[in-house]
N, C-alpha and C positions, 0 to 999 in steps of 0.2 A: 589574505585579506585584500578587501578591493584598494585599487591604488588612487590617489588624489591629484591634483594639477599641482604640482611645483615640484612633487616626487621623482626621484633618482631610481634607475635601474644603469648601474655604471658613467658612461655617458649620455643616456639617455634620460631625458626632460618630460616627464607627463606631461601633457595638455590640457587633456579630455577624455570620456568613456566612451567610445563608439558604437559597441555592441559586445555581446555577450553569445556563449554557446557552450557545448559540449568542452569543447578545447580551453574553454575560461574566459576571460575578459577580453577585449581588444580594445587597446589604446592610441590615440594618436600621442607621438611623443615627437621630442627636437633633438637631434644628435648633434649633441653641442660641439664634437668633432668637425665633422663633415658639412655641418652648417644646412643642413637638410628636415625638413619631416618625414617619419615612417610610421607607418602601425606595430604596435608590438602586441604580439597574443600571449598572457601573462597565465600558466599554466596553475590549475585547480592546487592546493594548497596540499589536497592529500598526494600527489605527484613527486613532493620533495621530500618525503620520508619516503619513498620506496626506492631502493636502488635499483631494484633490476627496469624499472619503467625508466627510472630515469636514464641509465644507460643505456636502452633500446630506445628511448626519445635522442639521444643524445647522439647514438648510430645513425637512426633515419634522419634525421636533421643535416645531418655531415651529407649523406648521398642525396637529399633534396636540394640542396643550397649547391650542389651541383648543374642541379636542370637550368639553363641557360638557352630559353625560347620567347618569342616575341607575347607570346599568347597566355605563359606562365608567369604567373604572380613569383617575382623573386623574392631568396630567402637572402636577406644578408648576413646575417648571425643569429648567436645566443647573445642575451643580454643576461645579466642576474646581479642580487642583492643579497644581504644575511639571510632575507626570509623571502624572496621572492627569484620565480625565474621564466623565461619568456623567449619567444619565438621575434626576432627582428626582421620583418618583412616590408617590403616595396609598399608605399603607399598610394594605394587607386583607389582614385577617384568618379566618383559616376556611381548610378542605380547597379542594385544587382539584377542579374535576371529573372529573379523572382519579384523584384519590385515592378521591371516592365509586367511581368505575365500579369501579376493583378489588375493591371489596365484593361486586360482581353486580351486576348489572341495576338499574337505577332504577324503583322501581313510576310505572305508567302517569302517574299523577296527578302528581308530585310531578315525573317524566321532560317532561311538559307545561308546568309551572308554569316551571320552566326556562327550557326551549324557547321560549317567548314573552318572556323579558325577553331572551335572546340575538337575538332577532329584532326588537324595539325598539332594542337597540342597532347593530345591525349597520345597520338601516333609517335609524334618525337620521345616522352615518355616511356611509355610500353618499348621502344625499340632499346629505351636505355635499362629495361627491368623494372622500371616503377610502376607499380597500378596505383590509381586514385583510390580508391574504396569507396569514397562518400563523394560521389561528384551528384551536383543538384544544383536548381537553379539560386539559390545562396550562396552559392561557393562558384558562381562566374559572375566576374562583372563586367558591363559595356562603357566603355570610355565614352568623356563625348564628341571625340573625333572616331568614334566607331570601331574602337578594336578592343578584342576580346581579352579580357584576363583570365584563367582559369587558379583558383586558389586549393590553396590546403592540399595537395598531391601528397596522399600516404597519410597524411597527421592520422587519420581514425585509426590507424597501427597502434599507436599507444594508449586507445581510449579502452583496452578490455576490462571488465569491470567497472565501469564507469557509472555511477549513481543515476537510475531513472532520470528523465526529465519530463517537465509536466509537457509539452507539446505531442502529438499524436504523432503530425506528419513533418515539423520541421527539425528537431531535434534526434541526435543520434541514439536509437537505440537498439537494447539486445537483440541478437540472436536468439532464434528456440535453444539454440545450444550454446549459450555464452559461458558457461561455465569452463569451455572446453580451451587448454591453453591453445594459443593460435588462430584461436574462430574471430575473424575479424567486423568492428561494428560499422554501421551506416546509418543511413536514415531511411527512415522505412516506406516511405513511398516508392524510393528511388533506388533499393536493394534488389539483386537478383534474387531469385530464388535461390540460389546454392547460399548466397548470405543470408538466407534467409530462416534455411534448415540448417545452420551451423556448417557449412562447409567452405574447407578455403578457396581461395578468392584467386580468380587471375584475371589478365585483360578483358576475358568476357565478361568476364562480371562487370566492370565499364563500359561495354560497349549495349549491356540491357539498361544500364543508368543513362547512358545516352541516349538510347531510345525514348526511355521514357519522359527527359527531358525535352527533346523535339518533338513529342507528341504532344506533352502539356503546352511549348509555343504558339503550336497549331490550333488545338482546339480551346486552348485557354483554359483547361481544367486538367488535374491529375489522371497520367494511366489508370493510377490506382487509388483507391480514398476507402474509408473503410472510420466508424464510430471510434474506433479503439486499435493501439497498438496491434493486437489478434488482430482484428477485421484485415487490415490494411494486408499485415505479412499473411495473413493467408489468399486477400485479391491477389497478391504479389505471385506466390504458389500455385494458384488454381486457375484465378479468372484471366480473362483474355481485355481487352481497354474495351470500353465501348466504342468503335471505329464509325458510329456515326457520327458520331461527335467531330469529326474532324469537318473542316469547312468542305464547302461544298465539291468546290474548283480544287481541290486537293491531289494531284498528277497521279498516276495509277502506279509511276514508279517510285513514288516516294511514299504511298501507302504500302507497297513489296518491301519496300526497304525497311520503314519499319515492322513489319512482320518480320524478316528475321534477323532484326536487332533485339526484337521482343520473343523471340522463342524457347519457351522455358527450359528446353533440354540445352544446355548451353552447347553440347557437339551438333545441332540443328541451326544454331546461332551464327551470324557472321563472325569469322576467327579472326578476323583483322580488322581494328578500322579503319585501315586504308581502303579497305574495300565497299566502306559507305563513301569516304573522298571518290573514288573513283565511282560509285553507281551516281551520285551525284551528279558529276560532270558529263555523265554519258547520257544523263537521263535527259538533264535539262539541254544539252544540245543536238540530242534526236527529236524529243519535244512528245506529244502526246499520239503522235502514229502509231508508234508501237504497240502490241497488242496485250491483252490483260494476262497473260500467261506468268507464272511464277516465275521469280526474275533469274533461276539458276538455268531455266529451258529457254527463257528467253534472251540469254547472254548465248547459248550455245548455238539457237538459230542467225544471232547476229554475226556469230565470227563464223559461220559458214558464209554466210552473204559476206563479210568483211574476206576474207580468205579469196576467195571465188574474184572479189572486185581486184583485191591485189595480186593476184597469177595475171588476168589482162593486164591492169600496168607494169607489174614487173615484165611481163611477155616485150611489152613497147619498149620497158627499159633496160631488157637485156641486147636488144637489140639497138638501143640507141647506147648506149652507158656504158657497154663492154663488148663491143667491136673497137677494130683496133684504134681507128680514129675518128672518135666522137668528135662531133661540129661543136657541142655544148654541154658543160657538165650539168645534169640534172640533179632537183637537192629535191629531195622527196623524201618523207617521214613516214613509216606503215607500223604497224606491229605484227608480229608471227608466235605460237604460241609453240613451247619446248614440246617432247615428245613427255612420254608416262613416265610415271615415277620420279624419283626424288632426284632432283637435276644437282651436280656437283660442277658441271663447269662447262663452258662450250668456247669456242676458238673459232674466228674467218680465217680462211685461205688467205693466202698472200695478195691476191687477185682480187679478195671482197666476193668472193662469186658464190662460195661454198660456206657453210657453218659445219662443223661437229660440235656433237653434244656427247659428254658422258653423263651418264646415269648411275648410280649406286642405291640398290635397296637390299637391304640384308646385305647378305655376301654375293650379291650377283651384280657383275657388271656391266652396262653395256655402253657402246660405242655406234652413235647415229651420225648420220650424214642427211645433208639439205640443201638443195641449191636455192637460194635467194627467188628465183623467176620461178619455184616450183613448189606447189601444194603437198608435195610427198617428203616424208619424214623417214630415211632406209637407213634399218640394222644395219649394222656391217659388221659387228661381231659382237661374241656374248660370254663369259664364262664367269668363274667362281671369283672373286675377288681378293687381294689381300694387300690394298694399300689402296689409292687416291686418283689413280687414272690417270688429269692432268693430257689432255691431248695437245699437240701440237703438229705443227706442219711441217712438211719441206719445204724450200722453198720454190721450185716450180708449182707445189700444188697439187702432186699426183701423191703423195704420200702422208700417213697421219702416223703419227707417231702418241705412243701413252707407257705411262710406267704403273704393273701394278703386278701383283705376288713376286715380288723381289727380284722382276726382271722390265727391261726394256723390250718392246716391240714394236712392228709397224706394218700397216696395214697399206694395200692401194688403196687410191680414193674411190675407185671403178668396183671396190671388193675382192675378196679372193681369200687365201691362207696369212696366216701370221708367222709372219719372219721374227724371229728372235734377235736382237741386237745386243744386246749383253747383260747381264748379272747386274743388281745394284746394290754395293757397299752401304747399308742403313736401306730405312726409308726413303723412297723416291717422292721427290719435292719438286719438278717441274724441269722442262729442258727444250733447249732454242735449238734449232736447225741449218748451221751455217750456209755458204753458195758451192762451198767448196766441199762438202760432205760431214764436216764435223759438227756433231752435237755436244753441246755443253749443259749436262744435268745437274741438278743441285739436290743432295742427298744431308740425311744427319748426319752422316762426316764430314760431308764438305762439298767441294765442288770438284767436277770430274768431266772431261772429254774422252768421247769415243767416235773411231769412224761410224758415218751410218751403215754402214757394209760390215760393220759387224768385228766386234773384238775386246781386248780387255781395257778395262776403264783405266787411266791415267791421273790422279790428281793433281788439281789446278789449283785448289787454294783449301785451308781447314776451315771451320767455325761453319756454324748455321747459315744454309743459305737455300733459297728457293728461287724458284720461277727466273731463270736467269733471261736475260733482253741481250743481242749479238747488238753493238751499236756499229761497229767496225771489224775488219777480221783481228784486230788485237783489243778492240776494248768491250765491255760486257758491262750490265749494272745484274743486281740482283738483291732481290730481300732478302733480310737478314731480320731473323729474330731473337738473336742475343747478341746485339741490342737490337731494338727495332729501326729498322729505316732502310732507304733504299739506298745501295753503295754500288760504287764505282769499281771497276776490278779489269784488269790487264794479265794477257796472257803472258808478259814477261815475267811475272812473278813477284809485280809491285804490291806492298800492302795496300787493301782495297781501301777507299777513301769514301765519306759519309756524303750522300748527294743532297738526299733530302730524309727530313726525318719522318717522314708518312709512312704507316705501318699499312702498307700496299703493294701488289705487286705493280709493277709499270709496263708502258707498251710505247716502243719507239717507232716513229711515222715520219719515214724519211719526206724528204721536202718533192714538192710537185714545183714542175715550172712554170714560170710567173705566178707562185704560188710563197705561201706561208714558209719559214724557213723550217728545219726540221722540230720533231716537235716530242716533249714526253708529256705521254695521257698516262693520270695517276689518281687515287683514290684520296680527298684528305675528308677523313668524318665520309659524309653520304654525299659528298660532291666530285662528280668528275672535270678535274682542273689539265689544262695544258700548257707547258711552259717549253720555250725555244730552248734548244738546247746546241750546245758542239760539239757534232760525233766524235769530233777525230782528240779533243781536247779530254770527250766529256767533264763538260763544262755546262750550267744552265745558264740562260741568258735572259733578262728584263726577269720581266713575273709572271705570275700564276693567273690563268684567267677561267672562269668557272667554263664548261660544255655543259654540262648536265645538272640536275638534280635530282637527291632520292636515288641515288645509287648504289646497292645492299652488295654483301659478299655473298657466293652458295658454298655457304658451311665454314668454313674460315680466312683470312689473309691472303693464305696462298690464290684463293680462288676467286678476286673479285668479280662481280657479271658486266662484265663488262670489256671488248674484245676491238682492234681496229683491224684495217688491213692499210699496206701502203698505196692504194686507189684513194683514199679516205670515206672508206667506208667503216660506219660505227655502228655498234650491237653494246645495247646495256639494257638493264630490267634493275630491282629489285632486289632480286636474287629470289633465292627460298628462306625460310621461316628455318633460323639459329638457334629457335628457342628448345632447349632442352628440359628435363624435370628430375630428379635422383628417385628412382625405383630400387623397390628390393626385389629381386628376384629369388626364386628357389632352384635347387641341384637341377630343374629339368627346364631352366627359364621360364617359366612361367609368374609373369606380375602377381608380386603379391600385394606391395601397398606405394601409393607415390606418395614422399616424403619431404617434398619442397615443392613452392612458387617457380613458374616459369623462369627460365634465364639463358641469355644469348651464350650459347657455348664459346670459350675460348680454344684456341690453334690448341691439338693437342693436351688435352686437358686431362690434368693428372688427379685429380679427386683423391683426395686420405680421409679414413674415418678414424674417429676418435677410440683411444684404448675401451671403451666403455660401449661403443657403439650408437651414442646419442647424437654425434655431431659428425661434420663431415667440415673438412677444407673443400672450396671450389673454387677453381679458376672462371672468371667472368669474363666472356669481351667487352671493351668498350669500344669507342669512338678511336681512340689512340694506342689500342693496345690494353690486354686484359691485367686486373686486379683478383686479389683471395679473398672472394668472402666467406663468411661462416656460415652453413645450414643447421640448424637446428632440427632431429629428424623427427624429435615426437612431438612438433608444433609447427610443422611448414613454412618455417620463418628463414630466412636467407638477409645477412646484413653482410655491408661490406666491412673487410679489416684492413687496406691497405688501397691506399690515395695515391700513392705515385706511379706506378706499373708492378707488377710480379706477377709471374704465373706458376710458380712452386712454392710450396708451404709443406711443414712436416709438423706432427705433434709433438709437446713435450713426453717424456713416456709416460706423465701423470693425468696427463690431460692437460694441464692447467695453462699451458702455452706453447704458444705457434710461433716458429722458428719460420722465415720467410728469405729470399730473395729478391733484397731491390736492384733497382736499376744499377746503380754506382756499384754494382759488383760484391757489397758488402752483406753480410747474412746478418740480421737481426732477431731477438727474440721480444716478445712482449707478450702479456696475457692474455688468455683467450676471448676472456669479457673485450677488450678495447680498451682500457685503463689501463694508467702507469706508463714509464715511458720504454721508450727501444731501447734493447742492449745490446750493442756491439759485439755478435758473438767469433768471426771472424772474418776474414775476407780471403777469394778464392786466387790461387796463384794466379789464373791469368787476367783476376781483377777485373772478369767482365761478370753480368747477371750469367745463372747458371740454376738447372735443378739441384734442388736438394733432398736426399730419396731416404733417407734413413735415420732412426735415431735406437742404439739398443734398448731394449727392455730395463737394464741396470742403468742407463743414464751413462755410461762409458764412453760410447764412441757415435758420434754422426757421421753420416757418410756422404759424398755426394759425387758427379764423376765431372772430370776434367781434362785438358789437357795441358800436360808440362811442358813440351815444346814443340815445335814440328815434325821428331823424328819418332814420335810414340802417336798411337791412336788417342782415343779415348778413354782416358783411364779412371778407375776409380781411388777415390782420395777419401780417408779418415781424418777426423778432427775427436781429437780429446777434451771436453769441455771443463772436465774440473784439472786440466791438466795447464799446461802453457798454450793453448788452445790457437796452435801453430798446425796446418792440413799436412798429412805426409801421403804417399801413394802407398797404395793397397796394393795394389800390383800395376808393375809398371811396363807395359810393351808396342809392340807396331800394331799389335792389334786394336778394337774398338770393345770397350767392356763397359756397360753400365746400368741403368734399373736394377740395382740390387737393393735387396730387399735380408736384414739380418733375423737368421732364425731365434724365435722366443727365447731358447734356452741362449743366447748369446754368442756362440759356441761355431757357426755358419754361415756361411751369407752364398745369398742364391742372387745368379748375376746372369745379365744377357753376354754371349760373347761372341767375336765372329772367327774365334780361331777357328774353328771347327772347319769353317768354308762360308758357312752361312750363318745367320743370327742364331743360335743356339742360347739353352738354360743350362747352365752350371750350377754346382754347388759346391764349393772349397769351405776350408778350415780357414779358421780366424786366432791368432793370425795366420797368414798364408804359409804353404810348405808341408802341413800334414796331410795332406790329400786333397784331388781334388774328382768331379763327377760328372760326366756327362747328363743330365737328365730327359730331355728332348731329343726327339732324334728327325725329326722333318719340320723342324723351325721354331724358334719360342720367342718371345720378348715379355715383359712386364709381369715378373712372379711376386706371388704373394703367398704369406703363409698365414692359416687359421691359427689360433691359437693355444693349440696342443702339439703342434709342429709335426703332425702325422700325413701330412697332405704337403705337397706343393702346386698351387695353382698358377696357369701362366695363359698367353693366347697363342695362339698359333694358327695364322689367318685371320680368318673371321671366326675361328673356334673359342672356346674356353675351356683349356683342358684343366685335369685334374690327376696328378699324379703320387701314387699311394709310396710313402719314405718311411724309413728309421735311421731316426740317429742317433750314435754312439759317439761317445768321446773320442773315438777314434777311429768313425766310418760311416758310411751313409749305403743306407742298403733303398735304392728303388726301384719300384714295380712299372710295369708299360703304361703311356698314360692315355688318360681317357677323354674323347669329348663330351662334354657338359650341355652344351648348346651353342647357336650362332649367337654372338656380339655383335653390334656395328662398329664398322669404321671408326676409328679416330679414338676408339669410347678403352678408357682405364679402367676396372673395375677393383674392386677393394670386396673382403670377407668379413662376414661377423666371427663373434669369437668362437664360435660353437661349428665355424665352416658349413651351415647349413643355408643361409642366407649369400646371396651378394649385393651390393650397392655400385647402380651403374648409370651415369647419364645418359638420358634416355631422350628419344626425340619427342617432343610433345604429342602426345594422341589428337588427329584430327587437325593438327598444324596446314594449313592452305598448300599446296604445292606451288613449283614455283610461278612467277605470273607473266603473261606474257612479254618479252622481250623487245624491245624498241631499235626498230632499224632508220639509220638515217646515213643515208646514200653521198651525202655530202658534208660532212661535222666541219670543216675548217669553214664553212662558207659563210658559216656564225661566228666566228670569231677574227678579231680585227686585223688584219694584219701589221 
């Protein structure tokens, strides 16, 4: 029922009615708390007899009230009463942008100024997983000191089934296919086509709403207009805007631009909107010389002239800049664009003079080389892949060093053959290049030196660690992701100490004379920060001061884009596009159907499906380190189930609830919905966060792996839940054992192990002692079993094999196993019950590659001393 002025919603105070929509009423009220006014959006009444809406409002609400940007209308809560419940939002003031457009047209300038806070926001969003769905010029408002709000991010998620409404073009309505669960609603002038034909939605579905919102600024009338609901959603489908309609003086590049913001095949569409921020800025300060050619041939003619003009100055400036003694350091800003394919990381020489780039697509790897004053982009080696690459230098510079199919090697910079340098214990995670010849690698065992001349590995310290930084010949920092943060570590053998807690790798830039004291460049969020540091202490000194902004990882943590040398020279971009989507594949990999909304894959991302096959756990990245949310796979719905950090989750064996890993080291359970509270299910011996890989069929045993103390690898540990629900070791040795995986009949469990020599698949008796089996015999990790327990599925490389078993109560008889298909990198996959299906995160189809990279010749020269 509508609300009245003097009416209670908790602490909040009606006022007044402000407006009405799809979503229900909006009121201003008075938070008799906080001694403020807000708007509250008081949600349609049939809303509060449905549980499951309400609990999918009650999910999206939780990750919107998250988005914290200049441009985004904040959510500050839920309000509610006996019979009423409500959205507590930030209260702006000023016209919406649809009250301007009814004025006319928005002049160019001020139609621009816009345009770019709407695309800031939209960008920050989407980079956090949220589409808008229903973005339109009602749902932005202009302050009247000129800055942009953008409202209602996601709310039409819960508007499916939503009672008509009389309005044609301002009010949210169906899909052709709204019946369908998951088909999400908008408003129909400002829908894409795929919302339009019932299909789900992702950030391009935003960025054709954007379009057509900067078109109606311009020419003062809708893309699309249409007598009737039909009319409209099929101009929306079929017709192209009337482009004369736009003013006269309308720039050639912002009529480009919106063409393929408007292009109905959305893989024909701009795939990021940063890429209208940037045609933007490039357009208006080229100005109108440029020639009418389609803007994708015309970006390509410019960075040949852009290229061509930076070889001459970098030519001047390798000869002023890196001879031995420059009269004056030059600070000059260019950009250089990666080579093909899907860029995973690139590294400057010590000198600043040279870039490597590694590449990963499918299972091919390769390793390029660049010199800064040069146009050319050269291989230098290429093979089959089966880990992360990860280049790094010597330190003179004549050598590149990279870790991938379970070994270390190292290439000249000049080219030639690959030296082998040693074996890696786990997955290789990144490794520094001493003066004195020792590399220190960081693997999933631990951390480890080796001479570079080649030998066996030594360990330096246990627990997760990556991308290790040489500060001094005894002190080292390196990431750690159990827990997140950058840590302090000494080769005496001291426990490593927490530096900072930014889930980034770091890069130390020793100090220049009469210069800047030493310094650590570090990722916090998409800012690159610098803070003094004390090598010999490691110790940080004063604060953090921003370098950059808008600076992405490629592909995860370990990999920020972003590279210095000790000259101070600095390389950062973007990164590439994290966004992943969960496909089903079949026995021959071939896509059968995507099953979720876009989302920023997390470090190693362990993906479980539900007993039933309808849901999936997924690991999310954020800003700080990833979250599990839940995919629902036969309605493309993806909500978050956990706010504070986790990246492993396991299912109840009933479904019903996910058993998770928080930060504080303690394993909790709660229901799958989000409802009810956490149960303390136990905590792990060494009381840090950890996965958790198993839970039997009978509800008996969880598993997950650990370690007891320093003198045993990686082990694996049960917990008995209807027991005293106290962990004991499974088995307990110097070696490293873990992703196991317990067979249906309860009876088995199939584990990685490296007794063997190398990462092998076992399969032993539960409990241990009746046998046990080699399964794998040229490498395995991550087995999974179908659900008739006739098959064991693992990877091996970049493979997906598949190997045919029986099991007896007292033996395991298996066959040679097979490959299935190429996986990528990093990607876990899980089987339906029937083993004929797999479920795999998947890189989004048509995702932008990476974008060019930004070089700046002098970075301290900006920052204060």
């Amino acid at each position: 029922m509508a609300l009245r002025a003097g009416d209670k919603l908790g602490p909040y105070e009606i006022l007044a009615a402000i407006g009405a929509g799809g979503m229900g009423e909006v009121y201003r009220a008075r938070d008799t708390m906080l001694k403020r006014d807000v708007a509250i959006k008081v949600l349609p009444a049939t809303f509060l007899g449905d549980p499951d809406r309400m609990g999918r409002f009650q999910r999206e609400a939780e990750v919107l009230a998250s988005l914290d940007h200049p441009n985004i209308g904040h959510i500050y809560g839920i309000a509610h009463s006996e019979d009423s419940r409500g959205l507590v939002l930030a209260l702006i003031e000023g016209p919406t942008l649809a009250d301007r457009i009814e004025a006319g047209p928005i002049p160019l300038e001020e139609a621009i100024s816009i345009s770019k806070q709407i695309i800031d926001a939209l960008e920050y969003a989407h980079d956090r997983g949220v589409v808008h769905r229903d973005l339109k010029p009602a749902n932005v408002k202009v302050t009247p000191d000129g800055v942009v709000k953008v409202l209602d991010f996601g709310l039409a998620k819960v508007l499916e089934d939503e009672p008509p409404q009389s309005s044609v073009t301002n009010s949210p309505t169906r899909s052709l296919g709204h019946t369908l669960a998951g088909v999400i609603l908008g408003t129909a002038a400002y829908m894409s086509p795929e919302q339009a034909i019932g299909r789900p939605v992702d950030r391009r579905s935003d960025i054709f709403s954007f379009g057509a919102v900067l078109y109606e600024m311009l020419a003062g009338k809708r893309a699309f207009a249409g007598a009737s609901t039909p009319d409209v959603l099929e101009a929306v489908v079929k017709s192209d805007p009337d482009w004369t309609a736009l003013p006269a003086g309308t720039p050639g590049y912002l009529r480009r631009l919106l063409e393929r913001m408007l292009a109905k095949d959305r893989k024909q569409r701009l795939q990021a909107i940063g890429e209208a921020r940037i045609a933007l800025a490039k357009g208006r300060s080229e100005g109108e010389s440029e020639s009418a050619a389609p803007l994708q041939s015309r970006f390509s003619s410019v960075w040949v002239g852009v290229a061509a003009g930076f070889a001459l100055a970098l030519g001047a400036l390798s000869w002023v800049h890196f001879r031995e003694a420059p009269p004056e350091r030059q600070h000059i800003r260019f950009q250089i664009a990666p080579p093909e394919g899907p860029l995973r990381d690139f590294k400057l020489s010590p000198d600043g003079r040279f870039l490597a780039f590694a590449t990963i697509e499918g299972a091919a790897f390769k390793l390029w080389i660049r010199g800064l004053d040069s146009l050319e982009t050269r291989l230098l080696t290429s093979f089959t892949a089966g880990g992360n690459a990860l280049p790094f230098w010597s330190p003179d510079g004549e050598y590149i060093g990279f870790g991938t199919s379970g070994k270390i090697y190292k290439i000249a910079r000049a080219g030639g053959s690959l030296t082998t340098i040693c074996d890696v214990p786990g997955a290789f995670r990144g490794a520094a290049w001493r003066s004195d010849g020792t590399i220190l690698f960081g693997s999933s065992g631990g951390l480890y030196r080796v001479p570079s001349s080649g030998g066996t590995p030594s360990k330096v310290s246990d627990g997760t660690a990556a991308v290790p930084v040489w500060l001094t010949t005894e002190r080292f920092l390196f990431l750690s992701t159990v827990p997140y943060g950058i840590f302090a570590g000494s080769m005496t053998g001291a426990k490593p100490s927490l530096l900072l807690p930014d889930a980034s790798g770091a890069v130390f830039v020793p100090r220049a004379k009469s210069e800047l004291p030493d310094q650590l460049l570090f990722l916090r969020g998409e800012t690159l920060m610098a803070q003094a540091i004390d090598a010999e202490k490691a110790e940080l000194r004063g604060g953090a001061v921003p370098v950059a902004e808008r600076v992405g990882n490629l592909g995860n943590l370990r990999n920020p884009a972003f590279s210095a040398s000790a000259t101070g020279v600095l390389v950062f971009g973007r990164g590439a596009s994290t966004d992943h989507e969960l496909v089903w594949l079949d026995r021959d990999g071939k896509r059968l159907q995507t099953v979720s909304r876009p989302f920023p894959q997390a470090f190693n991302p362990a993906i479980r499906l539900s007993p039933d096959d309808s849901r999936a756990i997924v690991p999310v990245a954020g800003a700080t380190g990833p979250d599990v949310w839940i995919a629902e796979l036969n309605r493309d719905t993806l909500s978050r189930f956990t706010f504070d950090g986790s990246y492993s989750g396991i299912w109840s064996p009933d479904g019903r609830k996910v058993l998770w890993t928080a930060n504080d080291g303690n394993r909790y359970l709660r229901s799958a919905d989000g409802s009810g509270k956490d149960e303390l299910v136990f905590t792990a011996p060494s009381h840090g966060p950890g996965y958790v890989e198993d839970w039997s069929s009978d509800g008996k045993r969880i598993t997950f792996s650990e370690r007891s103390d320093n003198k045993t690898g990686l082990n694996i540990w049960m917990v008995e839940p209807g027991g005293d629900r106290k962990p004991y070791p499974y088995r307990e040795s110097r070696f490293n054992e873990s992703w196991n995986a317990i067979s249906p009949d309860g009876q088995w469990m199939a584990y990685e192990s490296d007794q063997p020599g190398q990462a092998e698949i076992l399969v032993e008796s539960i409990p241990a002692g009746r046998g046990r089996w080699q399964i794998s015999t040229e490498g395995g990790d991550w087995p999974v079993w179908p659900h008739d327990g006739k098959e064991l599925f693992f990877r091996q490389g970049s493979k997906l094999m598949a190997a045919p078993i029986r099991l007896t109560k007292t033996s395991v008889e298996a066959g040679k196993p097979q490959a299935l298909f190429d996986v990528p990198a990093d990607t876990r996959f899980q089987v339906s019950r029937d083993g004929r299906r797999f479920l795999i995160a998947m890189p989004v189809e048509g995702a932008t590659a990476a974008a060019p990279l930004t070089v700046d010749t002098d970075w301290r020269a900006g920052v204060s001393k």
